[in-house]
MARPALUM-98102 format. One line per field, with one value per atom (N, C-alpha, C): residue number from 0; residue in three letters; x, y, z. Coordinates in steps of 0.2 Angstrom, whole numbers, plus 5000, padded with zeros to 4 digits. Layout:
kolkol: (NUM_...) .
torkol: (ala_...) .
xx: (X_...) .
yy: (Y_...) .
zz: (Z_...) .
//
This chain:
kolkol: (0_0_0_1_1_1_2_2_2_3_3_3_4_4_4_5_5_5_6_6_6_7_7_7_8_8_8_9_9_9_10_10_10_11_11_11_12_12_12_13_13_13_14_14_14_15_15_15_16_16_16_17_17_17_18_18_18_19_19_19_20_20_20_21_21_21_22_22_22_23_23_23_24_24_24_25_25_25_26_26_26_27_27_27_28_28_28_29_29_29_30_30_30_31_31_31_32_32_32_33_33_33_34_34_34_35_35_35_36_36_36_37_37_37_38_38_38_39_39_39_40_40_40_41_41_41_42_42_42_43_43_43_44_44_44_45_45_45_46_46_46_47_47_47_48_48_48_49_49_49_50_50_50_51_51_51_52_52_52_53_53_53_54_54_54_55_55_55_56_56_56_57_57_57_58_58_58_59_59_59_60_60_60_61_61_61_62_62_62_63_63_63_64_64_64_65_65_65_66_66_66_67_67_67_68_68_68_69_69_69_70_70_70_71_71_71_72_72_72_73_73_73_74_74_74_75_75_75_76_76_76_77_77_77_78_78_78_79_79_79_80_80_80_81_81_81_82_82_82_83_83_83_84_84_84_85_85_85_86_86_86_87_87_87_88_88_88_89_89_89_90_90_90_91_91_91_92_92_92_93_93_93_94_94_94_95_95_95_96_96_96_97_97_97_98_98_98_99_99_99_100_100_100_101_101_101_102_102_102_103_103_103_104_104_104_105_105_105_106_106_106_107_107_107_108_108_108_109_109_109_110_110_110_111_111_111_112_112_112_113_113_113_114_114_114_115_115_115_116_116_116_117_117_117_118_118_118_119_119_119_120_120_120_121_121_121_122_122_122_123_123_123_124_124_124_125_125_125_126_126_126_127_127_127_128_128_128_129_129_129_130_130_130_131_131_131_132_132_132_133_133_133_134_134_134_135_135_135_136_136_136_137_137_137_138_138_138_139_139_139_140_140_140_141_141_141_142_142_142_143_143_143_144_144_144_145_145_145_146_146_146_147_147_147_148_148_148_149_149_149_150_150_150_151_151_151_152_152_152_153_153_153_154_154_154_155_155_155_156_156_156_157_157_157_158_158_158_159_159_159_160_160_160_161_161_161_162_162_162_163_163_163_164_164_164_165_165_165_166_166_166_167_167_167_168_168_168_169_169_169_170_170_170_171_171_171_172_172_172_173_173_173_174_174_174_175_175_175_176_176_176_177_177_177_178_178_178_179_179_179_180_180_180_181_181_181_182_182_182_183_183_183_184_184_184_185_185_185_186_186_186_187_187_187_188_188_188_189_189_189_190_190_190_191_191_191_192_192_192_193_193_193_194_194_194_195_195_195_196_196_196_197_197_197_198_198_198_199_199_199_200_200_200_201_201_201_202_202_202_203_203_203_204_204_204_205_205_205_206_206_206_207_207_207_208_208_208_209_209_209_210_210_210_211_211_211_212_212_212_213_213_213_214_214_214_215_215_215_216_216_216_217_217_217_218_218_218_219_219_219_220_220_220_221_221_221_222_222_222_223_223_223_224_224_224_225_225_225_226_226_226_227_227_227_228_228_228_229_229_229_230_230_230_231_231_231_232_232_232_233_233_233_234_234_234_235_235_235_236_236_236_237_237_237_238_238_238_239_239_239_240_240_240) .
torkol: (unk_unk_unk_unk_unk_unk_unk_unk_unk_unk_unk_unk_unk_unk_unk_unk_unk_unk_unk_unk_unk_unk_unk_unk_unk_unk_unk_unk_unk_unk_unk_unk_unk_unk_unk_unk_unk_unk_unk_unk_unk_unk_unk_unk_unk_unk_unk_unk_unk_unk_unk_unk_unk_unk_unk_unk_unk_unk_unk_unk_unk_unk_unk_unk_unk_unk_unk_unk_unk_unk_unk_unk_unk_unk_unk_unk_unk_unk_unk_unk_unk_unk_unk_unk_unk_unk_unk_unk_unk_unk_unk_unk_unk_unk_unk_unk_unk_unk_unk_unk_unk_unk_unk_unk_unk_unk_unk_unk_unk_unk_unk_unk_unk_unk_unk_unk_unk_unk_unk_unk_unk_unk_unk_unk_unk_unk_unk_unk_unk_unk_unk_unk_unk_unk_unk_unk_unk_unk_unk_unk_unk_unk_unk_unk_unk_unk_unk_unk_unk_unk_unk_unk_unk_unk_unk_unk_unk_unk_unk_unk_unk_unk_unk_unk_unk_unk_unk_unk_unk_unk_unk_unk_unk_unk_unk_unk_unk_unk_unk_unk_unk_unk_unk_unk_unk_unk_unk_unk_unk_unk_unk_unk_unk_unk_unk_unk_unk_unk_unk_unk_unk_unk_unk_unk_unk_unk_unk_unk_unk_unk_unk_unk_unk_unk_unk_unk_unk_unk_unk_unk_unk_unk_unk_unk_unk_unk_unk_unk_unk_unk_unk_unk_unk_unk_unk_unk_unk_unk_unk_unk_unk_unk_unk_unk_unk_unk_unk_unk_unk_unk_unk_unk_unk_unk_unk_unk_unk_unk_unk_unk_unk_unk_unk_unk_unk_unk_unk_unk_unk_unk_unk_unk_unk_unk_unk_unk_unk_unk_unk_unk_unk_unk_unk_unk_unk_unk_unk_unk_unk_unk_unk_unk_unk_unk_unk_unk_unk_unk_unk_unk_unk_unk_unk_unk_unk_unk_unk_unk_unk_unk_unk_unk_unk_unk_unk_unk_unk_unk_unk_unk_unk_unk_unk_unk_unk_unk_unk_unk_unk_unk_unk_unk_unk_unk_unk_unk_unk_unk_unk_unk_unk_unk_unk_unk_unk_unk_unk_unk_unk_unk_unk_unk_unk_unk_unk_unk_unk_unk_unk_unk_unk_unk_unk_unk_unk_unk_unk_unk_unk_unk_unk_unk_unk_unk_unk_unk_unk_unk_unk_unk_unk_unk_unk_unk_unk_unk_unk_unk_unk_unk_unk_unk_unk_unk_unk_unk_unk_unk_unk_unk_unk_unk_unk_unk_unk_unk_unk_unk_unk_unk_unk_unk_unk_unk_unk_unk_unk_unk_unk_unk_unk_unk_unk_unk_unk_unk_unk_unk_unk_unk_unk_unk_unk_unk_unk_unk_unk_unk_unk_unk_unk_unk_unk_unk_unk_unk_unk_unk_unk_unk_unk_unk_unk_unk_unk_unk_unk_unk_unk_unk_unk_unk_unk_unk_unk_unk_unk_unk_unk_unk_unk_unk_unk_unk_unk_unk_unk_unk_unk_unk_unk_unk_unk_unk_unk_unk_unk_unk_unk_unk_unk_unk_unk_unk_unk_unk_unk_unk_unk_unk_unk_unk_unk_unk_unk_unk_unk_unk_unk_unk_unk_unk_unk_unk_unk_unk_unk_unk_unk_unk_unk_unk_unk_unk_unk_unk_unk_unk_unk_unk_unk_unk_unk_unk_unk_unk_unk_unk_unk_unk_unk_unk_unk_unk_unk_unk_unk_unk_unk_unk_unk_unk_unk_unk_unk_unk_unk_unk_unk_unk_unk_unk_unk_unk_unk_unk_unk_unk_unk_unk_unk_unk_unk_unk_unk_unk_unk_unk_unk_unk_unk_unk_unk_unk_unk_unk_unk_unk_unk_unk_unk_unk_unk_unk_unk_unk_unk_unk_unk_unk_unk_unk_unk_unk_unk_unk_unk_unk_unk_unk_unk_unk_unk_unk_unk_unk_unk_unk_unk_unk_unk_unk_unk_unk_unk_unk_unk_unk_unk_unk_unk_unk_unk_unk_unk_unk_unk_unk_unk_unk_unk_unk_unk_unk_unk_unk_unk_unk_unk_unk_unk_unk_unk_unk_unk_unk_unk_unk_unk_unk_unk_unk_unk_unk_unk_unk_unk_unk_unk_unk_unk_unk_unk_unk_unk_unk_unk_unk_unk_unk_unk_unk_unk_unk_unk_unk_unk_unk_unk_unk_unk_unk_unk_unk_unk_unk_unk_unk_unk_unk_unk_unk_unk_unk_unk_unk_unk_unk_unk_unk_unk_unk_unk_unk_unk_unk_unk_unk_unk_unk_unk_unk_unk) .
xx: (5020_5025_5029_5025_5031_5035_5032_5036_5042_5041_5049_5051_5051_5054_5060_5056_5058_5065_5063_5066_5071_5072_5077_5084_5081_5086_5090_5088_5091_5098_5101_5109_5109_5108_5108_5101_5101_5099_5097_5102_5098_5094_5096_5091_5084_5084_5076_5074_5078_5075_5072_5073_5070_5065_5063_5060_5053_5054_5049_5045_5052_5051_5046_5046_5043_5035_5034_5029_5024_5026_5027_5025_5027_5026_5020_5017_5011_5005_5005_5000_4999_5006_5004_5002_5003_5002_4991_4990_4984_4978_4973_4967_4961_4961_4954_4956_4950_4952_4952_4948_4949_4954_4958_4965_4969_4970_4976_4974_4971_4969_4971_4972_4974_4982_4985_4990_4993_4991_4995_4996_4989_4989_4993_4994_4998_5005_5008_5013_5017_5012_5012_5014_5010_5013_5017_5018_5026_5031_5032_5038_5039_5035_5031_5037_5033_5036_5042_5045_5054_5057_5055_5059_5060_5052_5052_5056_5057_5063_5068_5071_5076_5081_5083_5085_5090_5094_5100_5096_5088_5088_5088_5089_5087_5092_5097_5104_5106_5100_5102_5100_5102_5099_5094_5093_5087_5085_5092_5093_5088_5087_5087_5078_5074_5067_5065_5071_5069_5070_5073_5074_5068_5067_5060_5053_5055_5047_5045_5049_5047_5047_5051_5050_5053_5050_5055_5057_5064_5068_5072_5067_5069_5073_5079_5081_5085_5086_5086_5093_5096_5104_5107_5106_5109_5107_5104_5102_5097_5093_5088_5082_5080_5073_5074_5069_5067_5059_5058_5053_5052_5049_5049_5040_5041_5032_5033_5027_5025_5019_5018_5012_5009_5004_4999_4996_4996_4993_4985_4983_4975_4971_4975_4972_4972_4970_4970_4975_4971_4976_4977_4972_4976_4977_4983_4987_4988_4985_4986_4995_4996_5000_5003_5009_5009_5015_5013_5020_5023_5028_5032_5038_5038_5043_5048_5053_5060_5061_5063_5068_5071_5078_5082_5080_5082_5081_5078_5085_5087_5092_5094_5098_5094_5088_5086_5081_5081_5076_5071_5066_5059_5055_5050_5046_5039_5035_5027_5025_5018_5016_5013_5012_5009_5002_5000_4992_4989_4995_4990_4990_4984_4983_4989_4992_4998_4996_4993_4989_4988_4990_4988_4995_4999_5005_5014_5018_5026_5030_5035_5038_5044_5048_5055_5060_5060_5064_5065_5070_5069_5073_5073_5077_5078_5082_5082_5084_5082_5084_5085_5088_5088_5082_5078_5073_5069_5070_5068_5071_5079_5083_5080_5075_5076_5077_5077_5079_5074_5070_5063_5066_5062_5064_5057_5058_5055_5053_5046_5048_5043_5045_5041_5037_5031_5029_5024_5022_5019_5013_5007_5001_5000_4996_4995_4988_4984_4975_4975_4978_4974_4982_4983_4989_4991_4983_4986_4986_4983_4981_4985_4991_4996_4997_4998_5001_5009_5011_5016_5016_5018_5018_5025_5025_5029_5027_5029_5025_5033_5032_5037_5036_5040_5041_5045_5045_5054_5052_5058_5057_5059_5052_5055_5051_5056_5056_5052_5055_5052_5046_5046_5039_5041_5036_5037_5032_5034_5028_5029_5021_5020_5014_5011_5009_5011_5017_5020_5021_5017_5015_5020_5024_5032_5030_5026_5024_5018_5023_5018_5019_5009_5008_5005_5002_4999_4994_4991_4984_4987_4988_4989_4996_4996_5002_5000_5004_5002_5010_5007_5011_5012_5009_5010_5006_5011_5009_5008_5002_5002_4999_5002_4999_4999_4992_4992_4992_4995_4997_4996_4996_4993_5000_5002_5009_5013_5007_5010_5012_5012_5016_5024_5024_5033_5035_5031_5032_5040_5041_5047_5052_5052_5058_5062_5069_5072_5072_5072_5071_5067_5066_5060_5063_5058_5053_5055_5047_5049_5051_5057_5060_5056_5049_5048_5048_5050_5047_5056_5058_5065_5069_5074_5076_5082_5086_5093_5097_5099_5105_5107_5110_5112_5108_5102_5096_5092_5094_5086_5080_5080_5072_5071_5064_5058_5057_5058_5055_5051_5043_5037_5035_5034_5033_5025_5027_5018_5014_5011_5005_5001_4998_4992_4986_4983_4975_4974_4978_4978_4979_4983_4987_4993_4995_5002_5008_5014_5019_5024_5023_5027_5036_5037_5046_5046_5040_5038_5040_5042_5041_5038_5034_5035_5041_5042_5047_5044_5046_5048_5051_5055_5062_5061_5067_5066_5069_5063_5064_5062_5065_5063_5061_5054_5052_5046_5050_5045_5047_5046_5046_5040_5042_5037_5039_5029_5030_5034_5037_5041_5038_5034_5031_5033_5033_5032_5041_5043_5051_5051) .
yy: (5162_5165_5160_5155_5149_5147_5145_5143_5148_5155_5159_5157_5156_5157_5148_5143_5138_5140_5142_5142_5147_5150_5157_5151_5148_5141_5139_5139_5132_5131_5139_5137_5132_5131_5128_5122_5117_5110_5108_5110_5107_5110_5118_5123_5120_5118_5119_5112_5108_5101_5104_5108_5109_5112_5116_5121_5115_5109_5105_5099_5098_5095_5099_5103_5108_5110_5106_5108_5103_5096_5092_5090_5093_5092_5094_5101_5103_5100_5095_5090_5086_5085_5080_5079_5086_5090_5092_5093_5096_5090_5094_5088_5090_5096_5098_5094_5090_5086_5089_5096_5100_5104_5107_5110_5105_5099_5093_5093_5092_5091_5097_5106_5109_5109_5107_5107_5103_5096_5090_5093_5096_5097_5106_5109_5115_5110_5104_5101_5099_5096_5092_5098_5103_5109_5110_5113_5119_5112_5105_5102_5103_5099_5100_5104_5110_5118_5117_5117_5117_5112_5107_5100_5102_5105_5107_5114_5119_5125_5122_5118_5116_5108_5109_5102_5099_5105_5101_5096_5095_5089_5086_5084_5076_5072_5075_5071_5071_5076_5075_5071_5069_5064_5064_5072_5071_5066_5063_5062_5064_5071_5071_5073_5074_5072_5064_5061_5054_5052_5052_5050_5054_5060_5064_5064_5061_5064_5056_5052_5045_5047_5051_5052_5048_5043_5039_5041_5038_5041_5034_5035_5027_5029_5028_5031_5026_5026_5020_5021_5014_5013_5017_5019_5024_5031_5032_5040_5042_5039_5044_5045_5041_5040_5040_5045_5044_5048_5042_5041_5046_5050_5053_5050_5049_5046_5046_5049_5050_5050_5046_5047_5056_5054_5061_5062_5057_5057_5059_5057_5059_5053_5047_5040_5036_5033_5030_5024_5017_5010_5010_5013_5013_5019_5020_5024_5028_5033_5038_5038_5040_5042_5046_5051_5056_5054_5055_5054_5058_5059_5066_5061_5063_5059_5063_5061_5065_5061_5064_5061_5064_5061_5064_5064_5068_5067_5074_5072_5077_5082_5080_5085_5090_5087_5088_5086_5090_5086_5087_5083_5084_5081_5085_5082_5084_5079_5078_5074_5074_5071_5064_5058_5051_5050_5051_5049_5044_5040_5034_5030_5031_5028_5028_5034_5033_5036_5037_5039_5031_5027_5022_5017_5019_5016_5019_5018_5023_5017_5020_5017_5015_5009_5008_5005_5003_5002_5003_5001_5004_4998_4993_4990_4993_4991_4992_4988_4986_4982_4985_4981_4982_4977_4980_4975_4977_4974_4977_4983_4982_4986_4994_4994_4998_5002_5003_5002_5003_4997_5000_4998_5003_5003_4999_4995_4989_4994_4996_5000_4994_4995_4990_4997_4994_4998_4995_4996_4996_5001_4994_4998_4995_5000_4997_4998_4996_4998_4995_4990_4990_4988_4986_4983_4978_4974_4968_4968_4971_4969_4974_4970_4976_4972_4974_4973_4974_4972_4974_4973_4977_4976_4978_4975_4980_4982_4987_4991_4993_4993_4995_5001_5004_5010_5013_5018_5020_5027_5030_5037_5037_5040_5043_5049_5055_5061_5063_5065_5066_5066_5059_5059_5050_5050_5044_5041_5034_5029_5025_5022_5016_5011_5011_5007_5001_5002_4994_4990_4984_4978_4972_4970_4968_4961_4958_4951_4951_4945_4940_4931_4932_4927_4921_4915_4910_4913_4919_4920_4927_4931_4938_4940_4947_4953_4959_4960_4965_4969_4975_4979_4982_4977_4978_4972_4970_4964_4965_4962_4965_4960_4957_4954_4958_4952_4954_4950_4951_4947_4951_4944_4947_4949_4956_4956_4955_4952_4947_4941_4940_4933_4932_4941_4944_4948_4949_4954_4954_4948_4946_4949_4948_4950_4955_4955_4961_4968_4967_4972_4977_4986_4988_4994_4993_4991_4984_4980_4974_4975_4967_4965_4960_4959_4952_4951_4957_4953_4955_4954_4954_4952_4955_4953_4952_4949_4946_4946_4950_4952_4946_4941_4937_4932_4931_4924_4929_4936_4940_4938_4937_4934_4940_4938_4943_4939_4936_4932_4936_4934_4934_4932_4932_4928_4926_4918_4914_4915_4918_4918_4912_4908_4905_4907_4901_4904_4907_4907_4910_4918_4919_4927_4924_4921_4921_4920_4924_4923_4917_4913_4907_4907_4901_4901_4900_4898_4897_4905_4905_4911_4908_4915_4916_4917_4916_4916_4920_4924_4930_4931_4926_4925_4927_4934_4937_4935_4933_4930_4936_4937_4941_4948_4951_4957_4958_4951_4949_4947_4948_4943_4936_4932_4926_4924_4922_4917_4912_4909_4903_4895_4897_4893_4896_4891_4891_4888_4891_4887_4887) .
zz: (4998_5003_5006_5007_5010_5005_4999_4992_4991_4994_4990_4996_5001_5008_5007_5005_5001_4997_4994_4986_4987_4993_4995_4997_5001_5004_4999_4993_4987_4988_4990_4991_4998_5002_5009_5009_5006_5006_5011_5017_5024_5028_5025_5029_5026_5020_5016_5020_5020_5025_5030_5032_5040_5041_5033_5032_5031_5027_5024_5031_5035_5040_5046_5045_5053_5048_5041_5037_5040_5037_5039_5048_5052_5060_5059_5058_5057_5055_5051_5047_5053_5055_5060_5067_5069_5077_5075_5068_5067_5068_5071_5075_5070_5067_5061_5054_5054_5049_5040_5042_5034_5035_5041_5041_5038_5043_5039_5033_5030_5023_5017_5023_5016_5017_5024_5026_5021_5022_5019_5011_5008_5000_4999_5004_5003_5004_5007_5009_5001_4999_4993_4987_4985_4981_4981_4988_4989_4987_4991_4988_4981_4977_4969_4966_4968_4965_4967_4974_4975_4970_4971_4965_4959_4956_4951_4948_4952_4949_4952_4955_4958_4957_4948_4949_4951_4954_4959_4964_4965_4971_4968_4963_4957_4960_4963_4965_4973_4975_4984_4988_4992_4996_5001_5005_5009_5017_5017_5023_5030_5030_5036_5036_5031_5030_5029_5027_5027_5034_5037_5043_5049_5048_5053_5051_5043_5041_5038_5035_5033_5027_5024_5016_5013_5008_5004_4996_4995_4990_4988_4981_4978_4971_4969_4965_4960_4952_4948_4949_4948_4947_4943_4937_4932_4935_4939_4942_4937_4935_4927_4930_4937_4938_4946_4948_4956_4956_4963_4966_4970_4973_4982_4982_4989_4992_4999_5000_5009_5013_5018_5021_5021_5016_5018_5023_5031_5036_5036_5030_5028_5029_5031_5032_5038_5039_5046_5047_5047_5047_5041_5034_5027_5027_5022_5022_5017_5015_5009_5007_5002_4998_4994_4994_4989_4985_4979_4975_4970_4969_4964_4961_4954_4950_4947_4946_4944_4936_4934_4928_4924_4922_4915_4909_4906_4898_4893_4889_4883_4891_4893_4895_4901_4904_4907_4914_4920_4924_4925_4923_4924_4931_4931_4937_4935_4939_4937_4943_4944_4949_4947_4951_4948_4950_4945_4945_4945_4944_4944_4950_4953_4959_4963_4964_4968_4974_4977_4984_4987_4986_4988_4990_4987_4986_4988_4989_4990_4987_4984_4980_4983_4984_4988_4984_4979_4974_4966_4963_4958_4952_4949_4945_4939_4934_4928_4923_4919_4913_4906_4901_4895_4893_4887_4884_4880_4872_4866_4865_4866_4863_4868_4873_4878_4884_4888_4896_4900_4903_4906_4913_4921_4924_4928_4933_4938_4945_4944_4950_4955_4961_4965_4972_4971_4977_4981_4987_4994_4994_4996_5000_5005_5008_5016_5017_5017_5018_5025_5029_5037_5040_5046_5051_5046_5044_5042_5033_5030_5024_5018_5016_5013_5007_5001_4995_4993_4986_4985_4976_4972_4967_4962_4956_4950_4945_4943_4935_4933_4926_4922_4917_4919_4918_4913_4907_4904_4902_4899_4896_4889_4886_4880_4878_4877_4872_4879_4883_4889_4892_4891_4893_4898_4903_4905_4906_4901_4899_4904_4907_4913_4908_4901_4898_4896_4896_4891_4896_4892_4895_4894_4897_4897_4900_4904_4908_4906_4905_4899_4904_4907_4911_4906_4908_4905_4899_4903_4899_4898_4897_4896_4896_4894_4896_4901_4902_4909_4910_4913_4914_4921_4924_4932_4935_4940_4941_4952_4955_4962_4964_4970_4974_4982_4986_4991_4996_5003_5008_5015_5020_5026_5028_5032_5034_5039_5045_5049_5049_5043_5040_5038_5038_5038_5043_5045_5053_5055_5056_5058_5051_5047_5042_5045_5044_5045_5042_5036_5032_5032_5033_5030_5024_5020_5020_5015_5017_5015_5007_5007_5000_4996_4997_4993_4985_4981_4975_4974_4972_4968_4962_4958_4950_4953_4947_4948_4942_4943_4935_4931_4934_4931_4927_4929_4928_4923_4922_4920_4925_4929_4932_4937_4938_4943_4947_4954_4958_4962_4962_4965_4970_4979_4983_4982_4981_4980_4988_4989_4994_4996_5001_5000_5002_5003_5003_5010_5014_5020_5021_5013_5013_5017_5017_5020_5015_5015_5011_5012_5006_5007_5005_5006_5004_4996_4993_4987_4982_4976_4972_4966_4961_4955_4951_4946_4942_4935_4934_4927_4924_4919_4917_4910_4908_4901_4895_4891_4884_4879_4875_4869_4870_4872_4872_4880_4883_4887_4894_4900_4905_4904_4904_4905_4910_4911_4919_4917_4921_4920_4927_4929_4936_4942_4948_4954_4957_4959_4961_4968) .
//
């Protein structure tokens, strides 16, 4: 019933925002911890379903969920690929996670949900490169398990024949390949940054490179970085700079 009430909106975009937002207040107003639980996971469907009969949002923005409800909306350069991820409000100082993927291809938008440990994680950017002749995208994402003890990672991503591959292992360290690379840091070591969410791993068009903030043994984020610089089929580490 709520999903048609939903999907009745599709012409008016911000009616439906409000309709998701006031879903949303309710998760968060709810003290019965097996209510929040079917609220957050009826929360998580009904979007689901609207995204998914609905691919004019593959291109809206969402503005006013992002700003009331903390939805983030991480979307690639070329518009092929987007992220949505939100606190489930089902965790404490760590922080559950939902995630829901969009993408183009053959002419169409697909949606699916991220299984892969993505209840742990939200995604806030998105890069993209060319390499071995084809276009993987850099997604970088955020965990939070306490005030202090947060992560950040990259995994790469592409699509082919509608399908969207997170296997291929494109970093390539001293000893291995890998296909997602994560470090972890105490976050009052950035506290003070301007930025949220925080920017520390970063690519650079010009250099092909992946800069990494090097951590020490304290957890604390130094001025030091990793280097990832693409050769062939490959980001290689390239050391410490």
């Amino acid at each position: 019933m709520t999903s048609h009430f939903a999907f009745s909106q599709v012409g008016n975009l911000p009616k439906t925002e409000d309709f998701f937002i006031d879903k949303y207040e309710k998760i968060s107003n709810e003290k019965d911890s097996e209510v929040k639980a079917n609220l957050s996971l009826d929360y998580f469907e009904t979007f689901k379903d609207f995204l998914s009969k609905n691919p004019k949002t593959f291109n809206y923005d969402f503005q006013k969920i992002k700003k009331e409800s903390g939805l983030s909306v991480a979307t690639s350069r070329d518009g092929k690929l987007r992220f949505y991820s939100w606190d489930t409000q089902m965790g404490g100082t760590m922080k559950n996670f939902a995630q829901i993927i969009q993408f183009q291809s053959n002419g169409k938008v697909v949606t699916i949900s991220n299984n892969s440990d993505s209840d742990a994680y939200f995604v806030s950017k998105i890069f993209d490169v060319n390499l071995n002749n084809k276009k993987y995208y850099l997604i970088i994402s955020n965990g939070i398990f306490s005030t202090k003890d947060v992560s950040q990672a990259i995994q790469a991503f592409r699509i082919e024949n509608s399908e969207l591959i997170d296997t291929d292992k494109i970093f390539k360290t001293k000893k291995e390949t890998l296909n997602r690379i994560e470090f972890s840091f105490d976050f009052f070591s950035v506290v003070n940054r301007p930025e949220r969410p925080l920017e520390l791993i970063t690519f650079d068009d010009k250099s092909n490179s992946i800069y990494i903030p090097f951590v020490n043994e304290k957890g604390e984020v130094t001025s030091k970085r990793l280097v990832y610089q693409k050769k062939g089929n490959y980001f290689e580490y390239k050391g410490i700079q």
